[in-house]
N, C-alpha and C positions, 0 to 999 in steps of 0.2 A: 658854878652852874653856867652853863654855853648859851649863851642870846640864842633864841629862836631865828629862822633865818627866815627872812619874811618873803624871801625870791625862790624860794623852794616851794614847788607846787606836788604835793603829796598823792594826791588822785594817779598824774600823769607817772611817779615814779614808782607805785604800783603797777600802771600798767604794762609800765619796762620790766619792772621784776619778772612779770607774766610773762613777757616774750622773752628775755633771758634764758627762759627755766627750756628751752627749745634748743639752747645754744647743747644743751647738755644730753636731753632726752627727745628721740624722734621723735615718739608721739606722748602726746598728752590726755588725759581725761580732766573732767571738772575736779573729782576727788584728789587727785592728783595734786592739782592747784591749792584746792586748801589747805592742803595737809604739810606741801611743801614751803608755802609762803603765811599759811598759820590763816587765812582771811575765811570771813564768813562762806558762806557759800554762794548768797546771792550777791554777793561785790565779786568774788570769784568767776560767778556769771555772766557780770555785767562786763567784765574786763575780758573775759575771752570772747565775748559775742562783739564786742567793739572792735578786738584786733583781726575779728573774721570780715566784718564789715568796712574796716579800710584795708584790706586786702594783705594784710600782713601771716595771716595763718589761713586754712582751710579745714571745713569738719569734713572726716572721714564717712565712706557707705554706711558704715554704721550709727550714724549719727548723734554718737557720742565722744570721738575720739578725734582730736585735732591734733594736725602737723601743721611745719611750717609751709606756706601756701609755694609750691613747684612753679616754674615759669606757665605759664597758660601759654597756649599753641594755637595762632587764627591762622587761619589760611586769607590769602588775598588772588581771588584770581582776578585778574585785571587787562587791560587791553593789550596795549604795547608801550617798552620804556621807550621807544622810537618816535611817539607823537609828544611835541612840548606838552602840551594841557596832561596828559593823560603822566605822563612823566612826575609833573610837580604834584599833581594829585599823592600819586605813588610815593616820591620822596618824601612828604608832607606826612603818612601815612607811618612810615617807615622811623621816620622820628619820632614823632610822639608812640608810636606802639614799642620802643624804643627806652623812652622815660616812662615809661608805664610798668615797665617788666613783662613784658608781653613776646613771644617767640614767633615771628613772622614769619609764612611760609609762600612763597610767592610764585605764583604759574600765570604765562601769557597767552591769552587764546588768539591774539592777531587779527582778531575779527572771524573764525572757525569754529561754525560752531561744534563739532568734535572736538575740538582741542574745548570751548569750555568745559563739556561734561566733564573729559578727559583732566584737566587741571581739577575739576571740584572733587573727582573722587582721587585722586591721587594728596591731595591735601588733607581729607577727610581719613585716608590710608597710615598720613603720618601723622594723625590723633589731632587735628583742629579742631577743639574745641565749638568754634564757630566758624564761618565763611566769611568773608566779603567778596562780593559780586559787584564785577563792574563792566556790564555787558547790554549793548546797545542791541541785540535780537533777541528779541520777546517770545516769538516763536517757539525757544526753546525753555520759557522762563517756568512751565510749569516740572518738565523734566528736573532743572536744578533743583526747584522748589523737591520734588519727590525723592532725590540724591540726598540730599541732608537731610528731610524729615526721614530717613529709613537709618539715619547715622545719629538721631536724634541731637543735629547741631542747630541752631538757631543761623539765621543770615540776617546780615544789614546790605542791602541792596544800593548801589550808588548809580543817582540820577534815574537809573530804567528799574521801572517795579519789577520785583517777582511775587509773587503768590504765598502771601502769608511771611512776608519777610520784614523787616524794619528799611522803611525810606531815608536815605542822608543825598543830599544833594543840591539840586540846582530847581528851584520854582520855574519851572521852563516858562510858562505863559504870562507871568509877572516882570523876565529878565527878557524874554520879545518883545515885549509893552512897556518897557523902558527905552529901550531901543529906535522902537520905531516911533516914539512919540521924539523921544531926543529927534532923532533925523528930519523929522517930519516940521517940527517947530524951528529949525532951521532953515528947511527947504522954503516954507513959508515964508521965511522972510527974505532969502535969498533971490530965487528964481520965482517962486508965488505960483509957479504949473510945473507939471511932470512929462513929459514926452513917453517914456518909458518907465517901470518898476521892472527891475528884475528879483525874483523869490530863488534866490542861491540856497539850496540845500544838498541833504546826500541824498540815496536812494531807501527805499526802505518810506514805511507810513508810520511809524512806530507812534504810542497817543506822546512820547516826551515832543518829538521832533513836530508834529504836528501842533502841538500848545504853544512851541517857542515860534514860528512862523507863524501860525495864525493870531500871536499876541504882536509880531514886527507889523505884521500888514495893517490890523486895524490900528495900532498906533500911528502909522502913518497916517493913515486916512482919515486921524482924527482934528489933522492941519493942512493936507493940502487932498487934493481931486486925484483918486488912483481909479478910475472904471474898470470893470473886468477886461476892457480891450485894451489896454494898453497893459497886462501885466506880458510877465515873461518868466516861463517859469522850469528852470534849469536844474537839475540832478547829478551834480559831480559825483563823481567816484572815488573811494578812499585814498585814493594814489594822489602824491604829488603832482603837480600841474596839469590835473584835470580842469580844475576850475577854470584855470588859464586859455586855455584853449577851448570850451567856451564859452567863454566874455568874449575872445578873440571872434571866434564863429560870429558871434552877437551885436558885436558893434558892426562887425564889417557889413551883416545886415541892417543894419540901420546906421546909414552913416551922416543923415539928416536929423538924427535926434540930439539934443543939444541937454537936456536934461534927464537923468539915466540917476535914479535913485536905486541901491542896489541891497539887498537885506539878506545879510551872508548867517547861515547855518552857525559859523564854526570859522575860527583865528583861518584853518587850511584855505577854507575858499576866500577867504577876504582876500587872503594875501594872494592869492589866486585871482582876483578880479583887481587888484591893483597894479600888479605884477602885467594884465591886460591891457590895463587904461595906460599903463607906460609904452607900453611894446607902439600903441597904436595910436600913440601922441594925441589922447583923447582926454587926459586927464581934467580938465579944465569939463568936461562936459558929463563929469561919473561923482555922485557921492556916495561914498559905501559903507554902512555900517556893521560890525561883527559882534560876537559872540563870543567869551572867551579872557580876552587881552591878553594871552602870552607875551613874552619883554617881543619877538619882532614887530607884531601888531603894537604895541605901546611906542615902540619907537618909528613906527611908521609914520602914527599922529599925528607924534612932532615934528614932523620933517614940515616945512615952509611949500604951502601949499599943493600939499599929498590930497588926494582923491580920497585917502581912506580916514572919512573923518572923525569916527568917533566908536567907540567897542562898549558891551557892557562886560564888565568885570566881573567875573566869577569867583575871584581868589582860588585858583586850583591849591597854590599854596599852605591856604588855612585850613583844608579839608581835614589833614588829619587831628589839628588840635581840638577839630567839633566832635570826631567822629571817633576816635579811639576815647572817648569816655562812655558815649555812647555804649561801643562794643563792653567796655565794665559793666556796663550797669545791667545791660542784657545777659552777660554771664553772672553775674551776681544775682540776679530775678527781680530785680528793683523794678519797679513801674516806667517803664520808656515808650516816650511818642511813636507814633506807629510810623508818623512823616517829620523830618525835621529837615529845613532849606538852612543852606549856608547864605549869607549873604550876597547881593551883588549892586553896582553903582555901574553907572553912565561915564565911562571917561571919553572928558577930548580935549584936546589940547588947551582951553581954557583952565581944568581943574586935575590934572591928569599928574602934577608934581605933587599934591596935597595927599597923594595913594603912593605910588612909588617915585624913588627918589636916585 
């Protein structure tokens, strides 16, 4: 008689039998299962309802008949792979939806909004399951919102709400208020007044973009003197070296100001108002904080007395390993947060090896 084998765990080899029995036949019924593996009915049950639940099989319209679960199909319409932040986001995405079994369907609207609709119903055309939206005009956010509820797909929204969708992103008013209190507590001890504030943003009032600047400004102001006369308040444009040019405007008007604390949007204009304080050998007189930390803004930091002192980190990188479970669970009908933030921290070059390396 054979020793019992005490590493043999009987439940789990059950429920491989069950998934097996797929290897053979397309689809399956419950009766099916007990007939062909001999098992009660309600262990039967318990074993297909488990492998439906980690994602290994799918019941059929009929709601008796399971197969083995098809690759599920998301649509991602997304910015541009051309902007770094908006890139790792992307690639982030793309991996984990990747180890997931999940069939990625990708359209870039460039900042047009035509081209978003345009991307949502073309993804929606080639059977997405669900959407991810990743679209900074609001304007058009109830439109999306009515493109997919007529296709009845669910959307997870990133960073900019739409209307009835699942939030994943970035706590805008919490990663401004880090920011600008970082800066601020600096400034404090550095220089102890301000000459100038400048509020570097894009155009557009959208409430993201608005939470994260009105969290930079009162953190600042919650360590050194900013009055409304001394702000300055500047509107780049999506293009490269707009920012740049002007800071450039900016200083040249004010060329007695010696203290210039500057609360940048987004990695673009930071580097944009650094890129300034160089051009115009002012750097000794600019400290700028951003938004973001893509690796140029992180290696900017550490340059030996750079202007651009410190970013909060977003991690565009971790995005997708938050967020592609997320989208599981919402196709699965599991109970999912309606708002879920990814992380962010304060780097500057005192703590800024301890995150990337």
């Amino acid at each position: 008689m054979s020793k019992p084998d005490r590493y043999y765990v009987e439940a789990a080899a059950r429920v491989l039998d069950v998934l097996e029995l797929f290897d053979h036949r397309e689809t399956l019924r419950l009766t099916d299962v007990v007939k062909e593996l001999g098992l009660i009915k309600s262990s039967a049950f318990r074993f297909l309802y488990t492998l439906e639940r980690k994602g290994y099989i799918e019941r059929m319209a009929d709601g008796r008949t399971f197969r083995r679960r098809r690759p599920r199909r998301v649509g991602l319409v997304s910015i541009s792979e051309k902007i770094p932040f908006v890139a790792e986001v992307e690639r982030g995405i793309q991996e984990a939806a990747g180890r997931a079994g999940l069939t990625l369907i990708v359209r870039h609207h460039y900042f047009d909004p035509g081209a978003v609709l345009k991307g949502v119903e073309e993804v929606l055309a080639e059977g997405a399951a669900l959407v991810i939206v990743y679209n900074p005009d609001e304007h058009i956010s109830h439109l999306i919102a009515d493109r997919c509820a007529r296709a009845q797909a669910p959307i997870v929204a990133i960073t900019f709400p739409v209307p009835g969708a699942r939030l994943f992103g970035i706590n805008n008013y919490r990663a401004g208020l880090a920011g600008g209190e970082g800066l601020g507590e600096h400034l404090q001890r550095s220089w102890g007044a301000l000459d100038r504030v400048v509020l570097l943003d894009i155009p557009g009032s959208s409430p993201a973009q608005q939470a994260r600047m009105t969290g930079m400004l009162e953190g600042l102001r919650k360590y050194v003197r900013a009055p409304d006369d001394i702000l300055c308040y500047l509107h780049a444009g999506r293009e490269k070296g707009t920012a740049r040019e002007l800071m450039v405007e900016l200083l040249a008007k004010h060329p007695r100001a010696r203290r210039i604390a500057v609360l940048c949007y987004n990695d673009l204009n930071a580097i944009g108002a650094l890129q300034a304080a160089e051009a115009c050998g002012r750097t000794k007189d600019v400290q700028i904080v951003s938004q973001g930390a893509v690796a140029e803004v992180r290696d900017a930091i550490l340059r030996k007395g750079s202007p651009l002192w410190g970013a909060v980190a977003h991690f565009p990188e971790r995005f997708g390993a938050k967020l592609i479970p997320l989208v599981q669970g919402v196709l699965r009908g599991d109970p999912v947060p309606q708002t879920t933030y990814t992380e962010h921290v304060l780097l500057t070059r005192e703590n800024l090896r301890r995150y990337y390396r």
